[in-house]
LUMSE-824818 format. One record per atom (N, C-alpha, C): y, x, z; residue number from 1; residue in three letters. Coordinates in Angstrom, 1 decimal, decimal comma, always signed. Layout:
<recs>
<rec yy="Y" xx="X" zz="Z" n="NUM" res="ALA"/>
...
</recs>
This chain:
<recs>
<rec yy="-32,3" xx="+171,2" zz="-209,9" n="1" res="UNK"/>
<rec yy="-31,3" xx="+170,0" zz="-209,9" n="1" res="UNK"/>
<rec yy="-31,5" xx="+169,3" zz="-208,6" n="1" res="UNK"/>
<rec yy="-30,4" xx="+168,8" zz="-208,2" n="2" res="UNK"/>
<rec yy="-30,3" xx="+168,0" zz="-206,7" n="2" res="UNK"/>
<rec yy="-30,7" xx="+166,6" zz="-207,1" n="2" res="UNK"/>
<rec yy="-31,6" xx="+166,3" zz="-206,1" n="3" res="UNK"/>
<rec yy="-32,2" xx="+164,5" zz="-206,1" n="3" res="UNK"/>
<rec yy="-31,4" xx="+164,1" zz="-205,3" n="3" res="UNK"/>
<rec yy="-30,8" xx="+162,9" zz="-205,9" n="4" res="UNK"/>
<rec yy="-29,8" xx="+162,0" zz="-205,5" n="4" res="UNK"/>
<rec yy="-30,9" xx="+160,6" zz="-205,7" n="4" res="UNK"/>
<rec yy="-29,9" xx="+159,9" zz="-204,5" n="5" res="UNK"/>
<rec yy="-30,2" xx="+158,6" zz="-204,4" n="5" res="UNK"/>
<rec yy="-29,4" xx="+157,3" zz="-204,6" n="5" res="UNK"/>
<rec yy="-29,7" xx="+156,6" zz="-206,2" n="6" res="UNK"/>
<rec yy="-28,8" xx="+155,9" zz="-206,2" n="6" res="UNK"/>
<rec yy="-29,0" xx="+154,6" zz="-206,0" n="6" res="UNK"/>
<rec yy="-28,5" xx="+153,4" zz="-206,2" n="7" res="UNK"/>
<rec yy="-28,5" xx="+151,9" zz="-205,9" n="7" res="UNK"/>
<rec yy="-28,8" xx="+151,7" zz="-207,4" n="7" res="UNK"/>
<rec yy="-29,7" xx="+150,4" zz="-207,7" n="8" res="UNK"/>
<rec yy="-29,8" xx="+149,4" zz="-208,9" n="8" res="UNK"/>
<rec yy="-28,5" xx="+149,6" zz="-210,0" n="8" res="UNK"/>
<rec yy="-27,7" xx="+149,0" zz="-208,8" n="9" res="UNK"/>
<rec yy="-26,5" xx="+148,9" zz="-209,9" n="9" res="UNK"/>
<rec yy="-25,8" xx="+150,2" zz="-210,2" n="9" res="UNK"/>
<rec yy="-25,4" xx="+151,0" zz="-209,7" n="10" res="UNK"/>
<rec yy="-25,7" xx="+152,7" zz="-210,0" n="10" res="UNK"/>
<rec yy="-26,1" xx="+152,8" zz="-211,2" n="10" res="UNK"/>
<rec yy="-27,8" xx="+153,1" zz="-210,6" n="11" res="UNK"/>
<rec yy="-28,1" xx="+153,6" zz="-211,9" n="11" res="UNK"/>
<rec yy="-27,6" xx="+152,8" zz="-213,3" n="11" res="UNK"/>
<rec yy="-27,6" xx="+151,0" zz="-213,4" n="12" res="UNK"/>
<rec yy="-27,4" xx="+150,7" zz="-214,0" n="12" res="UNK"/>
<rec yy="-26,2" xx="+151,1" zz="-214,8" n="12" res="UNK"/>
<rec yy="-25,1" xx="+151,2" zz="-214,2" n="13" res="UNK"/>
<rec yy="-23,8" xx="+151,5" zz="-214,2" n="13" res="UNK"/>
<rec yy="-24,0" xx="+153,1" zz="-215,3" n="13" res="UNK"/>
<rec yy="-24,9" xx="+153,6" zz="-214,9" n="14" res="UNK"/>
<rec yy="-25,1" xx="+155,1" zz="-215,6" n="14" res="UNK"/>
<rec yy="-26,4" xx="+155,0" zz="-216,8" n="14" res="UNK"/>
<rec yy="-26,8" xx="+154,2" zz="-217,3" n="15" res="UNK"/>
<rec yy="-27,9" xx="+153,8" zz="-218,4" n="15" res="UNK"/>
<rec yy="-26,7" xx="+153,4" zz="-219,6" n="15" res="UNK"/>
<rec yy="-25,9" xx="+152,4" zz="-219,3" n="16" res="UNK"/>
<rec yy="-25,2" xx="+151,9" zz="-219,6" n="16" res="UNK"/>
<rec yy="-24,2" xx="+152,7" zz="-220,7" n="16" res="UNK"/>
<rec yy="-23,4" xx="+153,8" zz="-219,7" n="17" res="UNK"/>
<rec yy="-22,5" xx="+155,0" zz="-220,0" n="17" res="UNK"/>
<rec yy="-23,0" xx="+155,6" zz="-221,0" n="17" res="UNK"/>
<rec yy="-24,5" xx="+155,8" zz="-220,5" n="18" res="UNK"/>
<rec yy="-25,4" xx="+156,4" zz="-221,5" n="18" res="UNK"/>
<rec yy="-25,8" xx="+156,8" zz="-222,5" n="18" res="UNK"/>
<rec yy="-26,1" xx="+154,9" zz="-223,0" n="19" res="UNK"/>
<rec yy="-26,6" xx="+154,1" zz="-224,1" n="19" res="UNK"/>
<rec yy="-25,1" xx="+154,1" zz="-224,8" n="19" res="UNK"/>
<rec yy="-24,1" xx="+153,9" zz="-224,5" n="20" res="UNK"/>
<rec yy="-22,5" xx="+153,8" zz="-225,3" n="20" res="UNK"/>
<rec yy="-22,3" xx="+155,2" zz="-225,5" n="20" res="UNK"/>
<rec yy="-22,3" xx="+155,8" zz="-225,0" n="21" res="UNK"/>
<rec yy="-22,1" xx="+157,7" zz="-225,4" n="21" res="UNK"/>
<rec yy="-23,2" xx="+157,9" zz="-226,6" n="21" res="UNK"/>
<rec yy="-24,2" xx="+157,9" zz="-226,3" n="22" res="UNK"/>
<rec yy="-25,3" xx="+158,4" zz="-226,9" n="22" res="UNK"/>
<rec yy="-25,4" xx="+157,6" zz="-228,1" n="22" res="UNK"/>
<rec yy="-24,7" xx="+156,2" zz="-228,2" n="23" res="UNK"/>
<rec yy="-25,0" xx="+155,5" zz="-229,7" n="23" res="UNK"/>
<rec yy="-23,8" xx="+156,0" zz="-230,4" n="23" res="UNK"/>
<rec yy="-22,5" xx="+156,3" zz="-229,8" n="24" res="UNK"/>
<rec yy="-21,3" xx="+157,2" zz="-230,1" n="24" res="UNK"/>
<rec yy="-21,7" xx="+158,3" zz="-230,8" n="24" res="UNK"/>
<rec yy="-22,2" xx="+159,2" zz="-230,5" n="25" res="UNK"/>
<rec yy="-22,4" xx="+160,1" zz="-230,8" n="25" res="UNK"/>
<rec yy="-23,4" xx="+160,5" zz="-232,2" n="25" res="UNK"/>
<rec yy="-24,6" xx="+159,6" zz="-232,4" n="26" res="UNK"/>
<rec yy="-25,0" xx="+159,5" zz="-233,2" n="26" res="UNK"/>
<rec yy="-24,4" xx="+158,8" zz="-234,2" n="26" res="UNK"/>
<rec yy="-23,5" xx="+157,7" zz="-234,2" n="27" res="UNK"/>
<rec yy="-23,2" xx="+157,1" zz="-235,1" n="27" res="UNK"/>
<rec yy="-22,2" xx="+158,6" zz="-235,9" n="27" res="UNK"/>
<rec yy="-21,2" xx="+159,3" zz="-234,9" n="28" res="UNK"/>
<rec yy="-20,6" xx="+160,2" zz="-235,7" n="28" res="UNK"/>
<rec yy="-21,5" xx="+161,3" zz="-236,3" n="28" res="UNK"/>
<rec yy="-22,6" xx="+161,6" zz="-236,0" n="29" res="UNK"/>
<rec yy="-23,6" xx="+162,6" zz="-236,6" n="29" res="UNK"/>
<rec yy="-24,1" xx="+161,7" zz="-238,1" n="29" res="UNK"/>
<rec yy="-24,2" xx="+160,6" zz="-238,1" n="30" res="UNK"/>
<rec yy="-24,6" xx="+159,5" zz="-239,1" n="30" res="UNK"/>
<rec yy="-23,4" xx="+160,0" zz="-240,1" n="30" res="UNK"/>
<rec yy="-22,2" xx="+159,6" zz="-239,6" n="31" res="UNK"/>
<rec yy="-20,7" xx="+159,6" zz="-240,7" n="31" res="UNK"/>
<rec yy="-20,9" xx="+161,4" zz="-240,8" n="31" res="UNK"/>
<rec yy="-21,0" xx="+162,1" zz="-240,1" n="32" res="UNK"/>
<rec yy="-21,0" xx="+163,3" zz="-240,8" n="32" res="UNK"/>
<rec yy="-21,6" xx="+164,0" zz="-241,8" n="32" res="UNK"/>
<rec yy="-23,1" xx="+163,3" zz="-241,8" n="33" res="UNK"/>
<rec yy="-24,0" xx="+164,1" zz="-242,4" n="33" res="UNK"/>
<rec yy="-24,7" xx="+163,2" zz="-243,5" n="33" res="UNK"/>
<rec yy="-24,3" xx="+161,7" zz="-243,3" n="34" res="UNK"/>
<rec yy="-25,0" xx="+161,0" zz="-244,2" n="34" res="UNK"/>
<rec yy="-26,4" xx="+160,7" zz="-243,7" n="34" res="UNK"/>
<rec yy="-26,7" xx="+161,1" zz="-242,9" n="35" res="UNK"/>
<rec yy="-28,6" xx="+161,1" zz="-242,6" n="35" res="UNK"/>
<rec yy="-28,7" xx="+159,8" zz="-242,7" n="35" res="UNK"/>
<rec yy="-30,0" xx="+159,5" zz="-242,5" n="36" res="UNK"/>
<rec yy="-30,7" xx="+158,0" zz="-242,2" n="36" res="UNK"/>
<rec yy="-30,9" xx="+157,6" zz="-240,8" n="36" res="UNK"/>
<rec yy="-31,0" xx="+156,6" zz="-240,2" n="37" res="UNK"/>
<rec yy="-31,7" xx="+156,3" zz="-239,5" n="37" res="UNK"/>
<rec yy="-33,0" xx="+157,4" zz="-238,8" n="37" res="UNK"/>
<rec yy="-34,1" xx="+157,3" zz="-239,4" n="38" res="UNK"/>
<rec yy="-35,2" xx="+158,3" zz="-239,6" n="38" res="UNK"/>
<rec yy="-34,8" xx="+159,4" zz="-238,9" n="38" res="UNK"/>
<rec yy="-33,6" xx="+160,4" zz="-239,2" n="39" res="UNK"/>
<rec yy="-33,2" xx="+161,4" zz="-238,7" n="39" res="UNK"/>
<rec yy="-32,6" xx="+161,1" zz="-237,1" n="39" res="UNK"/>
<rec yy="-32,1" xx="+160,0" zz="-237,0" n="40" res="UNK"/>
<rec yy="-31,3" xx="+160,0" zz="-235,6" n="40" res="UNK"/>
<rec yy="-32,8" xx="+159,5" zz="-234,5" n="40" res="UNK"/>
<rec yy="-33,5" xx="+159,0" zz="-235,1" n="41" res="UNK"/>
<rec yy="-35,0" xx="+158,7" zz="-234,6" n="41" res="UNK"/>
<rec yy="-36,0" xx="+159,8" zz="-233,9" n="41" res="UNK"/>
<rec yy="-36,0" xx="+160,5" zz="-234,9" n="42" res="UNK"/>
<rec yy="-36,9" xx="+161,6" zz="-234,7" n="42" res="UNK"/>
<rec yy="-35,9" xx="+162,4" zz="-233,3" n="42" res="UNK"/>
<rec yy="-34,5" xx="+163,0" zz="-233,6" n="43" res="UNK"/>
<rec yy="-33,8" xx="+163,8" zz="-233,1" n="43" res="UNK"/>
<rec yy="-33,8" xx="+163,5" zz="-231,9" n="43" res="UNK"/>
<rec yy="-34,0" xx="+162,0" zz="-231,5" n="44" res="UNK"/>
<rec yy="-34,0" xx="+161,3" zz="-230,0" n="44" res="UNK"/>
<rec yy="-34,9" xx="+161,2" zz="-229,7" n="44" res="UNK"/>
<rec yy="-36,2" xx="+161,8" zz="-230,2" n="45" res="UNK"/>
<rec yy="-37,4" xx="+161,7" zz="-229,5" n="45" res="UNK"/>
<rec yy="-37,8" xx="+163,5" zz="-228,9" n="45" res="UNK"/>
<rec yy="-36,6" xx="+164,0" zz="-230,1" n="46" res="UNK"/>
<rec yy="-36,9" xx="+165,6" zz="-229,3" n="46" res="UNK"/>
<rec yy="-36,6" xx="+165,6" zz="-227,9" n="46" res="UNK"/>
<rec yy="-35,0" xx="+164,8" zz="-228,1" n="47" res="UNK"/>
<rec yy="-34,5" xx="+165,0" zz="-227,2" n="47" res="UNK"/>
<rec yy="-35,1" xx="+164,6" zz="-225,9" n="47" res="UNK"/>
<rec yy="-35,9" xx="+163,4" zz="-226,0" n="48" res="UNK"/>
<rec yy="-36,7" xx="+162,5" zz="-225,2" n="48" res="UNK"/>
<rec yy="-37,5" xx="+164,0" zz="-224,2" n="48" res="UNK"/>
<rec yy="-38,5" xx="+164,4" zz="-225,7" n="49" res="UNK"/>
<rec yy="-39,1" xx="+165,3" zz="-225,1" n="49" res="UNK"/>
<rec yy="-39,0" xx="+166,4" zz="-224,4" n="49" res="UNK"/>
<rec yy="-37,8" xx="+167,1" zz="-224,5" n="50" res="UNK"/>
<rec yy="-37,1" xx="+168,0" zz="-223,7" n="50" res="UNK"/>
<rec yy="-37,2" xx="+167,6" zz="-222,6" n="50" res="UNK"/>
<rec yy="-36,5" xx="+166,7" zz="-222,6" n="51" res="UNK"/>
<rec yy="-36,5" xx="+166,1" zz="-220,6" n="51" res="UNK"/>
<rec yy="-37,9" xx="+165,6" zz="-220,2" n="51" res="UNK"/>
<rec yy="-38,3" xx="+165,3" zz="-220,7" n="52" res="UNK"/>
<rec yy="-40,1" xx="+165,4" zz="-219,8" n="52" res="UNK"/>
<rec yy="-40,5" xx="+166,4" zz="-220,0" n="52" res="UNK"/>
<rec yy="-40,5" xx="+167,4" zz="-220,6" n="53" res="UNK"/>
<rec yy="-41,4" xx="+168,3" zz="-220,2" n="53" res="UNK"/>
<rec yy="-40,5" xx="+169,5" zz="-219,1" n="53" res="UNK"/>
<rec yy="-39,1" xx="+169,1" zz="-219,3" n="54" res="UNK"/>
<rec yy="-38,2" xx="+169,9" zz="-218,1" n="54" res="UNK"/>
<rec yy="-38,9" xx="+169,0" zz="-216,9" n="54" res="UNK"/>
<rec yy="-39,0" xx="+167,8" zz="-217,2" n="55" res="UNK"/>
<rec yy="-39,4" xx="+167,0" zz="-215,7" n="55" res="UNK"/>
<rec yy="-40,8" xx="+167,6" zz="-215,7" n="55" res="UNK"/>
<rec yy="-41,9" xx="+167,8" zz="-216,1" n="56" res="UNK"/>
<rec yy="-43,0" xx="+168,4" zz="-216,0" n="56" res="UNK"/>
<rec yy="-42,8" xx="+169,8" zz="-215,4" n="56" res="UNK"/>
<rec yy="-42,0" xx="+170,2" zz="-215,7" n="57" res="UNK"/>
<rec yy="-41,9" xx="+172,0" zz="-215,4" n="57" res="UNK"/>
<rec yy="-41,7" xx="+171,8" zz="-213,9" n="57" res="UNK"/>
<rec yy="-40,9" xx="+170,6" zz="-213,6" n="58" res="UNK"/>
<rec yy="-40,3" xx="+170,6" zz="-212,3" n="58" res="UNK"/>
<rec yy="-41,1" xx="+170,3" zz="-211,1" n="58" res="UNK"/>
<rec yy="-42,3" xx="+169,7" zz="-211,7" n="59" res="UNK"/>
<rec yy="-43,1" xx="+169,4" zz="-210,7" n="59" res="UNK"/>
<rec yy="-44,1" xx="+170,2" zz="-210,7" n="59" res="UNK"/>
<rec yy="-44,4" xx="+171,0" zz="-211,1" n="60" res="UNK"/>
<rec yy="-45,4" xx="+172,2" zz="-211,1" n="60" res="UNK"/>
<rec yy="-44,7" xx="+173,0" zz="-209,7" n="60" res="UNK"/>
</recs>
């Protein structure tokens, strides 16, 4: 993946997009499946974990 350099408000601007997609998204996984809370918790910590250990891979 290409390192880019962004400005504060940048990145800001893209946390932002983020957090509104990403709460989107789970809210419809919620309406679909009925889960709990609990479940959208855990699933965002896999997810967490994917990307650090892709970020780990990448610095080796």
């Amino acid at each position: 993946m290409i390192k880019a350099e962004y400005t504060e408000e940048q990145l800001s601007d893209m946390r932002e997009d983020a957090f509104v997609n990403i709460k989107e998204a789970c809210m419809r996984l919620q309406e679909r499946t009925k889960c709990g809370n609990e479940v959208v918790i855990k699933m965002l910590n896999e997810v967490s974990e994917f990307y650090i250990t892709q970020d780990e891979k990448n610095k080796i």
